[in-house]
N, CA, C, O and CB atoms as a CASP TS submission, in Angstrom:
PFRMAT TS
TARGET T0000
AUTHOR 0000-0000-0000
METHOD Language model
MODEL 1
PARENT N/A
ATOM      1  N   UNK     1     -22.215  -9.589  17.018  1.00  0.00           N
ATOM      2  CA  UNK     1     -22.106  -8.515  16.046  1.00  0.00           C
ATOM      3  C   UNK     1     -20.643  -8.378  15.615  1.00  0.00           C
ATOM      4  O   UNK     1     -19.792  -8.584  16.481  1.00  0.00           O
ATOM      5  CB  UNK     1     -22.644  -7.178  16.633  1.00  0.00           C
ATOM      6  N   UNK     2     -20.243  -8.046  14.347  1.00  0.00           N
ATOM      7  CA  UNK     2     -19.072  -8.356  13.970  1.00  0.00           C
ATOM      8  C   UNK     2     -19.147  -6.633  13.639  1.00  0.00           C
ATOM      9  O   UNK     2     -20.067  -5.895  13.289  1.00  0.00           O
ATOM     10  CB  UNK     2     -18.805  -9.706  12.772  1.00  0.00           C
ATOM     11  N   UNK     3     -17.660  -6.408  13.947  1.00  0.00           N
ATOM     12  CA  UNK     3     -16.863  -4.667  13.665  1.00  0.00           C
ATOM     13  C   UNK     3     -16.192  -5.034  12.668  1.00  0.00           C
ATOM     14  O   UNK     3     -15.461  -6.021  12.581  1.00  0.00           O
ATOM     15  CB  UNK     3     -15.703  -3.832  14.894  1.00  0.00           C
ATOM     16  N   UNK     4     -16.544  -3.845  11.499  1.00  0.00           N
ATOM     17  CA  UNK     4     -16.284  -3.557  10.309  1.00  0.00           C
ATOM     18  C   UNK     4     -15.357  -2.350  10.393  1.00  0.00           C
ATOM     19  O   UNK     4     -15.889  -1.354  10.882  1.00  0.00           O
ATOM     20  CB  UNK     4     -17.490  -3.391   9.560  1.00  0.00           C
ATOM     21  N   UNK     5     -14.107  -2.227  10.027  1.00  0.00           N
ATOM     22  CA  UNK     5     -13.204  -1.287   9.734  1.00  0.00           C
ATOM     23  C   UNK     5     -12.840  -1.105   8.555  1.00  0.00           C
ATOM     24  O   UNK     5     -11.815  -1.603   8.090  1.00  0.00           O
ATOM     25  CB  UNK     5     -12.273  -1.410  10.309  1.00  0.00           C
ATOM     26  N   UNK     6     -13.967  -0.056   7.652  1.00  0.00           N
ATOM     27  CA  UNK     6     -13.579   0.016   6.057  1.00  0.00           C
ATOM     28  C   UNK     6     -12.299   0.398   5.653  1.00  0.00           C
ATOM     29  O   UNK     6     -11.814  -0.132   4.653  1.00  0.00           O
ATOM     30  CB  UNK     6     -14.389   0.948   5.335  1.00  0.00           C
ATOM     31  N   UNK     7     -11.527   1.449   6.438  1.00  0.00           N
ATOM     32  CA  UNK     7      -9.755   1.397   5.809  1.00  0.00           C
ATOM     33  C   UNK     7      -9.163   0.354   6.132  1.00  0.00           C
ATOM     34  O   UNK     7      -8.169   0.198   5.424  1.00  0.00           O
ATOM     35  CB  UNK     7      -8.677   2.483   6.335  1.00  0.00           C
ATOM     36  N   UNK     8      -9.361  -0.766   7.175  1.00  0.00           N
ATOM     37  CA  UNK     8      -8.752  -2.158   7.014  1.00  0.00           C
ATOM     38  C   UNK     8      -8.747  -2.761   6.189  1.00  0.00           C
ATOM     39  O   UNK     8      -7.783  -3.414   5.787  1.00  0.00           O
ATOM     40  CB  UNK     8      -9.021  -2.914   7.578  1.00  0.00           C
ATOM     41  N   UNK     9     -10.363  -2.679   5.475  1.00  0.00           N
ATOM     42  CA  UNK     9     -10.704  -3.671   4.508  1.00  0.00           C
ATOM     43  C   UNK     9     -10.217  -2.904   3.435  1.00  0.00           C
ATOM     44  O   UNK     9      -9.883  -3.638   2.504  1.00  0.00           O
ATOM     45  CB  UNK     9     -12.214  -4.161   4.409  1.00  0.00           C
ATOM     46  N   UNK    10      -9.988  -1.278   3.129  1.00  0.00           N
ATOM     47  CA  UNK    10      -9.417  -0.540   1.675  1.00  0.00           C
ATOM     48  C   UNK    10      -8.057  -1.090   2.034  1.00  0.00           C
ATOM     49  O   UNK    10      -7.739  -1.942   1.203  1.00  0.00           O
ATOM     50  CB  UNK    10      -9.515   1.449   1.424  1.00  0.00           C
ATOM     51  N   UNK    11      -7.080  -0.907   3.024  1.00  0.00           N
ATOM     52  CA  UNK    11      -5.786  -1.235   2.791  1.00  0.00           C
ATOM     53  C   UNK    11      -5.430  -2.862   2.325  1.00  0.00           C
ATOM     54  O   UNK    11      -4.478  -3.310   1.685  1.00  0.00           O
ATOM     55  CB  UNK    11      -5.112  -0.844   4.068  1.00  0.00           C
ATOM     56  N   UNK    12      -6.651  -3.550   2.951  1.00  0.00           N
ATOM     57  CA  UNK    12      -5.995  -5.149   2.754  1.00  0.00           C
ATOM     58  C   UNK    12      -6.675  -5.211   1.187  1.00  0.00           C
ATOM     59  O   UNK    12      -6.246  -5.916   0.274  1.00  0.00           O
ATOM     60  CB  UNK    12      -6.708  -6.700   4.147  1.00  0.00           C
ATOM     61  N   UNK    13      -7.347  -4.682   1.144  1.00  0.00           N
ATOM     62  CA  UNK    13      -7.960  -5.221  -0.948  1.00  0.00           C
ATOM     63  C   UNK    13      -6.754  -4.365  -1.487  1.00  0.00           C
ATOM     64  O   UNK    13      -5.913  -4.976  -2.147  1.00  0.00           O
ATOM     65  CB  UNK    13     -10.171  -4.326  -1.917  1.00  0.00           C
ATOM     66  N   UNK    14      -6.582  -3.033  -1.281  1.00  0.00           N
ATOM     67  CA  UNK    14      -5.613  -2.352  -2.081  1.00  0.00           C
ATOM     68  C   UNK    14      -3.941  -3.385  -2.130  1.00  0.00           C
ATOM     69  O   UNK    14      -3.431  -3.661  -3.216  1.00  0.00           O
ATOM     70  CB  UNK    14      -5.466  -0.654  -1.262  1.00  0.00           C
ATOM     71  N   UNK    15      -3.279  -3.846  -0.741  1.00  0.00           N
ATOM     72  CA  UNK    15      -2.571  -5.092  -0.589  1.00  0.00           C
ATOM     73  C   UNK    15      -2.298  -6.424  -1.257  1.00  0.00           C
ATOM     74  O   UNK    15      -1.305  -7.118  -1.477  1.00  0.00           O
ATOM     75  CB  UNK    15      -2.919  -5.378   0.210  1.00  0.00           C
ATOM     76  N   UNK    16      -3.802  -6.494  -1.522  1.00  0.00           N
ATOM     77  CA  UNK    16      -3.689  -7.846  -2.268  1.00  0.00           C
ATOM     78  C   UNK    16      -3.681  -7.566  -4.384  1.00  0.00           C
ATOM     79  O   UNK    16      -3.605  -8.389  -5.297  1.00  0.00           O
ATOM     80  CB  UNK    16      -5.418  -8.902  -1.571  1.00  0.00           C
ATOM     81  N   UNK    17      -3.762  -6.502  -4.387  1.00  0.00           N
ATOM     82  CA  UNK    17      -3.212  -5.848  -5.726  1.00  0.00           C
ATOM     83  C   UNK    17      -1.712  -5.790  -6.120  1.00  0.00           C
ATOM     84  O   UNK    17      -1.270  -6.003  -7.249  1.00  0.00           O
ATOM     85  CB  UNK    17      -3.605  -4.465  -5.722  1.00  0.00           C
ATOM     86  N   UNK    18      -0.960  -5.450  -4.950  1.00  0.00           N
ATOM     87  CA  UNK    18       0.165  -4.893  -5.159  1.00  0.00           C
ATOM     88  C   UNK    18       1.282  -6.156  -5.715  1.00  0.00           C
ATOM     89  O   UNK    18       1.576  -7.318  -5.434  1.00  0.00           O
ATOM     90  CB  UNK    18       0.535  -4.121  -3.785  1.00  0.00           C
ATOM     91  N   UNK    19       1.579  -5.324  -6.465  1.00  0.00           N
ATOM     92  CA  UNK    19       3.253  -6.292  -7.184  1.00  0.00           C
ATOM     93  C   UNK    19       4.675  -6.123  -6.568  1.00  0.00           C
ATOM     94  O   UNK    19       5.197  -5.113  -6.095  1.00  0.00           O
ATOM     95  CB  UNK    19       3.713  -5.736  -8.892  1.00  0.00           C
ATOM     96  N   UNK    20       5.131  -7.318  -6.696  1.00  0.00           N
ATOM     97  CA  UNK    20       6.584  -6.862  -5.722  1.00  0.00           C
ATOM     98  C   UNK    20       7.691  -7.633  -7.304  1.00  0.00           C
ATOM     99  O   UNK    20       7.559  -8.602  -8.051  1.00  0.00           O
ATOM    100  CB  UNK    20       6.794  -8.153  -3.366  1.00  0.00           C
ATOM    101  N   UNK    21       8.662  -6.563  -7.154  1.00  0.00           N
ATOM    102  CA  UNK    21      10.035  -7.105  -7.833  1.00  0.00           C
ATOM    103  C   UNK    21      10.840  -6.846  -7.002  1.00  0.00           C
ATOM    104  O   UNK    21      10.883  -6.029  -6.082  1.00  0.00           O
ATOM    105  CB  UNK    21      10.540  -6.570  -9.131  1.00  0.00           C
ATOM    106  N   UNK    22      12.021  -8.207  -7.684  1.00  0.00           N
ATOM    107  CA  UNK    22      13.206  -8.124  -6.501  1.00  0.00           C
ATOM    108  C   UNK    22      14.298  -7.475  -7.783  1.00  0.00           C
ATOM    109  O   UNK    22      14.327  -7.812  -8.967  1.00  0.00           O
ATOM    110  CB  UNK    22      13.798 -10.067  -5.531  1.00  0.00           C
ATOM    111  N   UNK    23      14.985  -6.640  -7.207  1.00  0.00           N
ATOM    112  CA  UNK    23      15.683  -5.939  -7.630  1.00  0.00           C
ATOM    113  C   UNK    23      17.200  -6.702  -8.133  1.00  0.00           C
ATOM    114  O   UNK    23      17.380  -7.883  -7.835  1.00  0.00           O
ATOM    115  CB  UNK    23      15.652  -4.959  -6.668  1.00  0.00           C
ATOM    116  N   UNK    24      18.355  -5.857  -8.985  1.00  0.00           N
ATOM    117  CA  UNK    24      19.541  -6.582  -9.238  1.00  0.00           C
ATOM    118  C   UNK    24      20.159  -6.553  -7.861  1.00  0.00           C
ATOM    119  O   UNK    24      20.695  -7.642  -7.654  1.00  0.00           O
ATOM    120  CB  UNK    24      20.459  -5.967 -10.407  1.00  0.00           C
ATOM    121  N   UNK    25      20.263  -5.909  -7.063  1.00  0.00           N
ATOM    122  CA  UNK    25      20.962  -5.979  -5.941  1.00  0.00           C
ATOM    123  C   UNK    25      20.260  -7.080  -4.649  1.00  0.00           C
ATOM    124  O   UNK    25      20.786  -7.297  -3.557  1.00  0.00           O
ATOM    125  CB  UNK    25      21.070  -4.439  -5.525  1.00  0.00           C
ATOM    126  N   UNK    26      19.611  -7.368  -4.900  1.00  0.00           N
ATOM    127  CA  UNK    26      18.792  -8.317  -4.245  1.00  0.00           C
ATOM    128  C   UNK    26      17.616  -7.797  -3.091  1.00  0.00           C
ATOM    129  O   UNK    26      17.237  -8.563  -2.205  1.00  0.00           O
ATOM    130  CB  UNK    26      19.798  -9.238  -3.600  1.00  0.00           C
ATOM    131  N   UNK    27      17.142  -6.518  -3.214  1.00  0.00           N
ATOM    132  CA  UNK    27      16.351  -5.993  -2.443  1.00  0.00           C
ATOM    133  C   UNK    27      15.101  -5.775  -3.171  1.00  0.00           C
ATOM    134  O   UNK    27      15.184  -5.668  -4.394  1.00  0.00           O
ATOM    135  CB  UNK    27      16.900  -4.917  -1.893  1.00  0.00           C
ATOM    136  N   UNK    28      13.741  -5.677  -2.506  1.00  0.00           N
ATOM    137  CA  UNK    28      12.436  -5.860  -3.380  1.00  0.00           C
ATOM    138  C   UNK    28      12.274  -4.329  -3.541  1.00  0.00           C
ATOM    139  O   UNK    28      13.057  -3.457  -3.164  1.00  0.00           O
ATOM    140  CB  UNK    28      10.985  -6.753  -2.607  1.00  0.00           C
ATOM    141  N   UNK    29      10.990  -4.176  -4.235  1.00  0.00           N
ATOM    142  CA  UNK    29      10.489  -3.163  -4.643  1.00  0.00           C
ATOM    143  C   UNK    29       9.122  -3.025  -4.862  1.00  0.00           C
ATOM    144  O   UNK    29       8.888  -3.540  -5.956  1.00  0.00           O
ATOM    145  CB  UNK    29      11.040  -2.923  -5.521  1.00  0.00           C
ATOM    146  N   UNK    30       7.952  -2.521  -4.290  1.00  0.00           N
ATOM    147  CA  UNK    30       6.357  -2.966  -4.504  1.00  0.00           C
ATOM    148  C   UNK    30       5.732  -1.707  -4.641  1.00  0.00           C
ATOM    149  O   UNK    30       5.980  -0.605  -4.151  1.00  0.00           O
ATOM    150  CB  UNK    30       5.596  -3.850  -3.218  1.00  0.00           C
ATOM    151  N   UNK    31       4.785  -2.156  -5.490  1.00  0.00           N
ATOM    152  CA  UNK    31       3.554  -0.812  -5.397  1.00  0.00           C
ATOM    153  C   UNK    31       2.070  -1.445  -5.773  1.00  0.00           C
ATOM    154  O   UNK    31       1.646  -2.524  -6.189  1.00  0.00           O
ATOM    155  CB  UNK    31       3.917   0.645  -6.757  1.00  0.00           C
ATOM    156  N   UNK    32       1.611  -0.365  -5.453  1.00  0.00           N
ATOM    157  CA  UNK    32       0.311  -0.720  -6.008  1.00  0.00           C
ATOM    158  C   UNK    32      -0.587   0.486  -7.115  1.00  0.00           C
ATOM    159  O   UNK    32      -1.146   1.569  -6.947  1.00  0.00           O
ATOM    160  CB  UNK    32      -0.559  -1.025  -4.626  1.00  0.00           C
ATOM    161  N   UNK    33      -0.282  -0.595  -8.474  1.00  0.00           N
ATOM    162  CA  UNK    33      -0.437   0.803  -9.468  1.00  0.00           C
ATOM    163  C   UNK    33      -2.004   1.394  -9.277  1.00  0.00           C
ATOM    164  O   UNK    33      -2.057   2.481  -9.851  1.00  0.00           O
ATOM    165  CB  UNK    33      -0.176   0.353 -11.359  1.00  0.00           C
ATOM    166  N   UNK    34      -3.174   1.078  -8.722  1.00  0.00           N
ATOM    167  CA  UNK    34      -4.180   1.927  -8.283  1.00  0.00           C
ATOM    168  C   UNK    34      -4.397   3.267  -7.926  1.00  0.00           C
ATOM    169  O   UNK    34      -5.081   4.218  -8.303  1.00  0.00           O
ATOM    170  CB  UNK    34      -4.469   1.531  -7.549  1.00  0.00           C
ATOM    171  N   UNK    35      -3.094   2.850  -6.568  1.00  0.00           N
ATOM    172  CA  UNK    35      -2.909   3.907  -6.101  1.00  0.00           C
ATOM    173  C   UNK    35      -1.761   4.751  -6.129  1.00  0.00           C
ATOM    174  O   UNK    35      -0.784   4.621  -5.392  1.00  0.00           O
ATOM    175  CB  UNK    35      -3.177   3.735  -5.205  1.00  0.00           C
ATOM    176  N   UNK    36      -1.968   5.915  -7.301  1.00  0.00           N
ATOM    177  CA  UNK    36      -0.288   6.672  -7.579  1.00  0.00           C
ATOM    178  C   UNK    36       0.050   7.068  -6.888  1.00  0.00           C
ATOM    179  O   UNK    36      -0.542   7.800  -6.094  1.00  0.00           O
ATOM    180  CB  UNK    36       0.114   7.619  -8.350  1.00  0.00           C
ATOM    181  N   UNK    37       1.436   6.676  -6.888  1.00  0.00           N
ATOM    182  CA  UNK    37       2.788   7.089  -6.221  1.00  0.00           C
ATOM    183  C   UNK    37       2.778   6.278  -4.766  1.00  0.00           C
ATOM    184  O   UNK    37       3.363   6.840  -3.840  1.00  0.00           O
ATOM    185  CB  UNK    37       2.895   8.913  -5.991  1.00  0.00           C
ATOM    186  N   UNK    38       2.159   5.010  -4.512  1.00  0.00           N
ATOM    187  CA  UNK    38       2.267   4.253  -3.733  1.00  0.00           C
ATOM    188  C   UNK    38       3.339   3.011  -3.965  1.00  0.00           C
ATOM    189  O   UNK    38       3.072   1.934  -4.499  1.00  0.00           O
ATOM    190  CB  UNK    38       1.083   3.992  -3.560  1.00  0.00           C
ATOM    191  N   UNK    39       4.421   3.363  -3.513  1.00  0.00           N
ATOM    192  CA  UNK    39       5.871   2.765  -3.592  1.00  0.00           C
ATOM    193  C   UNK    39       6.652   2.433  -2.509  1.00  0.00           C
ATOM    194  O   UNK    39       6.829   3.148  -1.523  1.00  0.00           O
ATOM    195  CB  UNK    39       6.665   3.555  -4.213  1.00  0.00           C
ATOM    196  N   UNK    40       7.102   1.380  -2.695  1.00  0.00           N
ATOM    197  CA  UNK    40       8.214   0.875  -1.593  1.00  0.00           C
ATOM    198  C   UNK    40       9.157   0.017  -1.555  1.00  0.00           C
ATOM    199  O   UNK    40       9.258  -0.677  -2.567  1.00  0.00           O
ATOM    200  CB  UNK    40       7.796   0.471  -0.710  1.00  0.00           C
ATOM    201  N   UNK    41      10.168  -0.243  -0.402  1.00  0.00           N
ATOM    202  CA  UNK    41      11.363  -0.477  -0.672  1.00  0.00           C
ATOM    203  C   UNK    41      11.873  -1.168   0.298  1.00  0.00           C
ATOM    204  O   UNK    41      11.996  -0.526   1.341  1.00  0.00           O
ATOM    205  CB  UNK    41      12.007   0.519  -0.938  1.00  0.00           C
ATOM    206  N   UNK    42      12.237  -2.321   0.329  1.00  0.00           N
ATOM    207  CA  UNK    42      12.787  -3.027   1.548  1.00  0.00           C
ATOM    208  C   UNK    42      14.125  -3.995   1.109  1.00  0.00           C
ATOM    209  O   UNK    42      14.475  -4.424   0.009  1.00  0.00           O
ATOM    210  CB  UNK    42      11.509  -3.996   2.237  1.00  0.00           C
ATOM    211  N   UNK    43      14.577  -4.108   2.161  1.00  0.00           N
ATOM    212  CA  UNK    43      16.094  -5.188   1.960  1.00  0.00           C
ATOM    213  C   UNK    43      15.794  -7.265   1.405  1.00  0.00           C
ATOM    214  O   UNK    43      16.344  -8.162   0.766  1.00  0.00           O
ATOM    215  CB  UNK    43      17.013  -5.204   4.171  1.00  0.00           C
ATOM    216  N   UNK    44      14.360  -6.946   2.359  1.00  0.00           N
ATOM    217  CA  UNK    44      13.306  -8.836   1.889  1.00  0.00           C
ATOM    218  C   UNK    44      12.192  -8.228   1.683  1.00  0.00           C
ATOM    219  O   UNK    44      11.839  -7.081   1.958  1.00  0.00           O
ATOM    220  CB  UNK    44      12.918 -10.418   3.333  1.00  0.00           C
ATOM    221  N   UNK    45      11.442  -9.447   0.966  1.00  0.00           N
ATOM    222  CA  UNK    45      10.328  -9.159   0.398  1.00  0.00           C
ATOM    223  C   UNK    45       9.360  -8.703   1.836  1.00  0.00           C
ATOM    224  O   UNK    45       8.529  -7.811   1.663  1.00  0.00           O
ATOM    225  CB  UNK    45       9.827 -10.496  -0.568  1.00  0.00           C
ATOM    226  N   UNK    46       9.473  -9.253   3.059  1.00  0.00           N
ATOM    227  CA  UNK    46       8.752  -8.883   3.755  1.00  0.00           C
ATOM    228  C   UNK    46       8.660  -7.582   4.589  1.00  0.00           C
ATOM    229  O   UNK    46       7.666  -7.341   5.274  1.00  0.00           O
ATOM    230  CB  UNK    46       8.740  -9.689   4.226  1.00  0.00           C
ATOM    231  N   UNK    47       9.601  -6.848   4.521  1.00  0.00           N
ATOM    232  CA  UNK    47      10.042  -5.537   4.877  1.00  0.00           C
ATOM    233  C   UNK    47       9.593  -4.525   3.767  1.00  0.00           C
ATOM    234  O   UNK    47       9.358  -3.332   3.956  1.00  0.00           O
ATOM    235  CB  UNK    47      11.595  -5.532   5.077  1.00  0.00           C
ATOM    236  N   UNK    48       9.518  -5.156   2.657  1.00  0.00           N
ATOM    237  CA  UNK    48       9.032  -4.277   1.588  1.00  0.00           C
ATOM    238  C   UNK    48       7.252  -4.396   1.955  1.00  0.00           C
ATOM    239  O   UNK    48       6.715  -3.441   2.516  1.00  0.00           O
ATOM    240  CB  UNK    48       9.605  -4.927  -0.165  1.00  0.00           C
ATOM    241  N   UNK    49       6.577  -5.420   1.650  1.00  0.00           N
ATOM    242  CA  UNK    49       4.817  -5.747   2.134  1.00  0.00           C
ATOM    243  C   UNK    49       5.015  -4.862   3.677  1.00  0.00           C
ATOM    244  O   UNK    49       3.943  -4.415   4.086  1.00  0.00           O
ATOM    245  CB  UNK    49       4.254  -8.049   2.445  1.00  0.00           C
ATOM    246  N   UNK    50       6.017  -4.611   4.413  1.00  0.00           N
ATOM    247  CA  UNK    50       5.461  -3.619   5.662  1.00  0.00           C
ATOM    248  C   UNK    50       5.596  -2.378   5.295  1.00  0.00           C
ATOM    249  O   UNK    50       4.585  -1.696   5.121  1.00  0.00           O
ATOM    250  CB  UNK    50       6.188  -3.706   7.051  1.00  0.00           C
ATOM    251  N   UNK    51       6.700  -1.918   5.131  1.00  0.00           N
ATOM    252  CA  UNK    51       6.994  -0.519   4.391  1.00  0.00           C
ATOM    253  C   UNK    51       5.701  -0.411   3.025  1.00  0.00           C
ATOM    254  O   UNK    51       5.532   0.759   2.683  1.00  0.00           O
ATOM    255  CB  UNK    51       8.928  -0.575   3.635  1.00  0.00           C
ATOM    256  N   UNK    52       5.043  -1.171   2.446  1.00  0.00           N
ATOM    257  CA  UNK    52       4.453  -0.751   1.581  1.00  0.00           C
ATOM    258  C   UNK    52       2.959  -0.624   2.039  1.00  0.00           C
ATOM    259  O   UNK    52       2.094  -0.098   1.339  1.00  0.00           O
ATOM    260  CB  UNK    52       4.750  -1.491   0.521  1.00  0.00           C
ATOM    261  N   UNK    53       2.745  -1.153   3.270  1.00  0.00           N
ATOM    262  CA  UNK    53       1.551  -0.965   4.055  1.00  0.00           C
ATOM    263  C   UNK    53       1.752   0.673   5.024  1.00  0.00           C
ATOM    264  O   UNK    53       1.111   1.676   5.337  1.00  0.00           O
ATOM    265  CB  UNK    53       1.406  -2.510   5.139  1.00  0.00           C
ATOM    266  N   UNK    54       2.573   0.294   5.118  1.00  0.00           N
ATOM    267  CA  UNK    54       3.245   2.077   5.805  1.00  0.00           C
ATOM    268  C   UNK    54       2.505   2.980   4.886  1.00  0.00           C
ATOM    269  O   UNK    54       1.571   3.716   5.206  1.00  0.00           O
ATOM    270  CB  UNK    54       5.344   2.538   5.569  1.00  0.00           C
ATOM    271  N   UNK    55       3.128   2.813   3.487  1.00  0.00           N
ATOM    272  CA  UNK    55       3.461   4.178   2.927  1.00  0.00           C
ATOM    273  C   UNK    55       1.572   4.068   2.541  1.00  0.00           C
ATOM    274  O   UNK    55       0.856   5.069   2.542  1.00  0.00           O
ATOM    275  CB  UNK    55       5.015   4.322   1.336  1.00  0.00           C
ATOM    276  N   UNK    56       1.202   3.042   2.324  1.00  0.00           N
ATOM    277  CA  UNK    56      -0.620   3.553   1.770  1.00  0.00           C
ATOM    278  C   UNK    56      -1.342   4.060   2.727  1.00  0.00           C
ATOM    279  O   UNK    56      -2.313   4.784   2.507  1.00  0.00           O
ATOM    280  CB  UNK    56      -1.712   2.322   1.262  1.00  0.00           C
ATOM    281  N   UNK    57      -0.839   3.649   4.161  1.00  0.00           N
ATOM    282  CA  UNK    57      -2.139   3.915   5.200  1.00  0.00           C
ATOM    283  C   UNK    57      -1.669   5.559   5.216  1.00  0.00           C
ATOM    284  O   UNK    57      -2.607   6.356   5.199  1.00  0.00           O
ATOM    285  CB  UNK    57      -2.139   2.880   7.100  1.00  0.00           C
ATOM    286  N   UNK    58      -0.019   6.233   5.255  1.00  0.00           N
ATOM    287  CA  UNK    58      -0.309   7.559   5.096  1.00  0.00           C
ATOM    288  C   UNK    58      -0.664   8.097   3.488  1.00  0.00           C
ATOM    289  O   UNK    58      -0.867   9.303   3.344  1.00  0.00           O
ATOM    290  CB  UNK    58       0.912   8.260   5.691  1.00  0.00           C
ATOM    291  N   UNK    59      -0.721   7.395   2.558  1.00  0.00           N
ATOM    292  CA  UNK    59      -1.210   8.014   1.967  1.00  0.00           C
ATOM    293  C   UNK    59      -2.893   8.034   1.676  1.00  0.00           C
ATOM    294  O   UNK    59      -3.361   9.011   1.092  1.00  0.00           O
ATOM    295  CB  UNK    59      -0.480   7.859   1.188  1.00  0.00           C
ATOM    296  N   UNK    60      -3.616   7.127   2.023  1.00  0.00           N
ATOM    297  CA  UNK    60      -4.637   7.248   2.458  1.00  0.00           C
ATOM    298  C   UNK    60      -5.038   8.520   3.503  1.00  0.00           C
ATOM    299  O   UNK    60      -5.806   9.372   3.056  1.00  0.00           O
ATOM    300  CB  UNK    60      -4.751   6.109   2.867  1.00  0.00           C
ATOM    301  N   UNK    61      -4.757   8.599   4.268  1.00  0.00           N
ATOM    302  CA  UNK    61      -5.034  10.006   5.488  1.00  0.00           C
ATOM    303  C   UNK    61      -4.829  10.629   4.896  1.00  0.00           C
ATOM    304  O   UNK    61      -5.670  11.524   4.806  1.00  0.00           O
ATOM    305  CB  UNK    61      -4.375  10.418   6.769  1.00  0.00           C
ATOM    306  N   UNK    62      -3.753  10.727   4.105  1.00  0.00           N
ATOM    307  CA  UNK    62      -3.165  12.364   3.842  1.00  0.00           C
ATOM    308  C   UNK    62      -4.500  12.450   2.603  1.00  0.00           C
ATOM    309  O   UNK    62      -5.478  13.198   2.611  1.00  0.00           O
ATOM    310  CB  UNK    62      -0.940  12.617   3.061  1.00  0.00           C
ATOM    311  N   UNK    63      -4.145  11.485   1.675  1.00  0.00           N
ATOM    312  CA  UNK    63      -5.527  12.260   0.809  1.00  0.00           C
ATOM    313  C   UNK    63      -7.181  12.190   1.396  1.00  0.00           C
ATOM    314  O   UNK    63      -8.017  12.867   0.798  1.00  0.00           O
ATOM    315  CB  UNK    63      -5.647  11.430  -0.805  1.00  0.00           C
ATOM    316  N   UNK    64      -7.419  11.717   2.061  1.00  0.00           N
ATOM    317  CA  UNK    64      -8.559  12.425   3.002  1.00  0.00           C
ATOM    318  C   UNK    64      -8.805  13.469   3.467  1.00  0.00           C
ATOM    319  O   UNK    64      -9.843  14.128   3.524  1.00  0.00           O
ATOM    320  CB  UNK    64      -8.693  12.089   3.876  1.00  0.00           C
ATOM    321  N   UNK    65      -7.330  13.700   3.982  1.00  0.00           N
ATOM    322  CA  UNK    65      -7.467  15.117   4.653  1.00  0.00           C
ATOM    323  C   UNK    65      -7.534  16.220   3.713  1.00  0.00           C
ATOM    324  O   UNK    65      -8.379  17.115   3.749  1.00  0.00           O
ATOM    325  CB  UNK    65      -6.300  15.427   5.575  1.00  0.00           C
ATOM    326  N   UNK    66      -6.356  16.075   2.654  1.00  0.00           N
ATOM    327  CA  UNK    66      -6.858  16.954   1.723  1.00  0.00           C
ATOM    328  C   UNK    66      -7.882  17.011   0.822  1.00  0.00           C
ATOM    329  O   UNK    66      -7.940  17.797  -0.124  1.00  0.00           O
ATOM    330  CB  UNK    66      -6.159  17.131   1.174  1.00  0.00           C
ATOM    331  N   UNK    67      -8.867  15.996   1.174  1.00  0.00           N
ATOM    332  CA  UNK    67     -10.338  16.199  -0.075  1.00  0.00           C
ATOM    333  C   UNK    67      -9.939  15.327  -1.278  1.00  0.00           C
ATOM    334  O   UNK    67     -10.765  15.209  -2.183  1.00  0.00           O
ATOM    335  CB  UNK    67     -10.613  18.107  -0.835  1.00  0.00           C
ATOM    336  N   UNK    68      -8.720  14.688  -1.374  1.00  0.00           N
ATOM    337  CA  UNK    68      -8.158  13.766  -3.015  1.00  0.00           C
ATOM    338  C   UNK    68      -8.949  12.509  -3.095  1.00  0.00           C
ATOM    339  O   UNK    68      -9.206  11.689  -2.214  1.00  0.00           O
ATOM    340  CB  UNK    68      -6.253  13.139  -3.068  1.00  0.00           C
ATOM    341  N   UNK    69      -9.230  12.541  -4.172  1.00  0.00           N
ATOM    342  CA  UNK    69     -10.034  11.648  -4.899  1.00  0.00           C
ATOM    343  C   UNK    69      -9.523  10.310  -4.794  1.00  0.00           C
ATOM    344  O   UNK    69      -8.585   9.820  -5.422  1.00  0.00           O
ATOM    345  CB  UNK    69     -10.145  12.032  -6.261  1.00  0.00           C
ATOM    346  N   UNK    70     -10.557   9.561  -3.565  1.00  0.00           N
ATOM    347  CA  UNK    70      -9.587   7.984  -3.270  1.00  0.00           C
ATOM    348  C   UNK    70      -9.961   6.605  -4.463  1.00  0.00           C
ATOM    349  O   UNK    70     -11.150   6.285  -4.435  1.00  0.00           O
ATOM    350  CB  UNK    70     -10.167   7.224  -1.334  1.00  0.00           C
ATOM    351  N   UNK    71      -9.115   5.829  -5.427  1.00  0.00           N
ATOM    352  CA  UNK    71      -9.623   5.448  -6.070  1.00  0.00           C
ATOM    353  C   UNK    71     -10.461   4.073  -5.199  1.00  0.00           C
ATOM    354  O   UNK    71     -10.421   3.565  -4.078  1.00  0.00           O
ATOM    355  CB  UNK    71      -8.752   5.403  -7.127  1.00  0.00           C
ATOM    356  N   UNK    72     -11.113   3.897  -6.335  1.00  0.00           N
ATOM    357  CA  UNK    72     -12.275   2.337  -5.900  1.00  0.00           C
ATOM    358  C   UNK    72     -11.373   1.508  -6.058  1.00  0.00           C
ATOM    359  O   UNK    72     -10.591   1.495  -7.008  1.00  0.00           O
ATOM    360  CB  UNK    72     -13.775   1.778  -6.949  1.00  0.00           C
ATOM    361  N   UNK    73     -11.401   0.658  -5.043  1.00  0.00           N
ATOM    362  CA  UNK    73     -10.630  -0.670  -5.000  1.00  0.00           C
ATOM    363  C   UNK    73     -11.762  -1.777  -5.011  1.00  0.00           C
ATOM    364  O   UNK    73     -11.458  -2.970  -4.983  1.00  0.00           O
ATOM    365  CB  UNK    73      -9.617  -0.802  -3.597  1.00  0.00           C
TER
END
């Protein structure tokens, strides 16, 4: 029997949406326009894809908790 974790599977589809630019100073920048105001910021691109997994999984909870309308991914 295989375990299904649907916010694994919302954060990794919402993930594989997201756009990254590298900035003039040489640091990235990613979001994922789905989900507003899901933004982030790292020194390499790969610090930015962690920090930008950070910032959705709380923003995921947080709009749960408050009842906010999660979009369809």
């Amino acid at each position: 029997m295989t375990t299904r974790f649907v916010l694994t599977e919302y954060v990794n589809q919402a993930l594989a949406q997201a756009t990254y630019d590298k900035l003039e100073d040489g640091t990235f920048a990613g979001k994922i326009s789905s989900c507003k105001g899901v933004i982030a910021f790292g020194s390499t691109l790969r610090e930015c894809e962690d920090e930008l997994r950070s910032t959705l999984e709380d923003w995921l909870l947080i709009g749960l908790k408050l009842g906010h309308r999660i979009p369809i991914i």
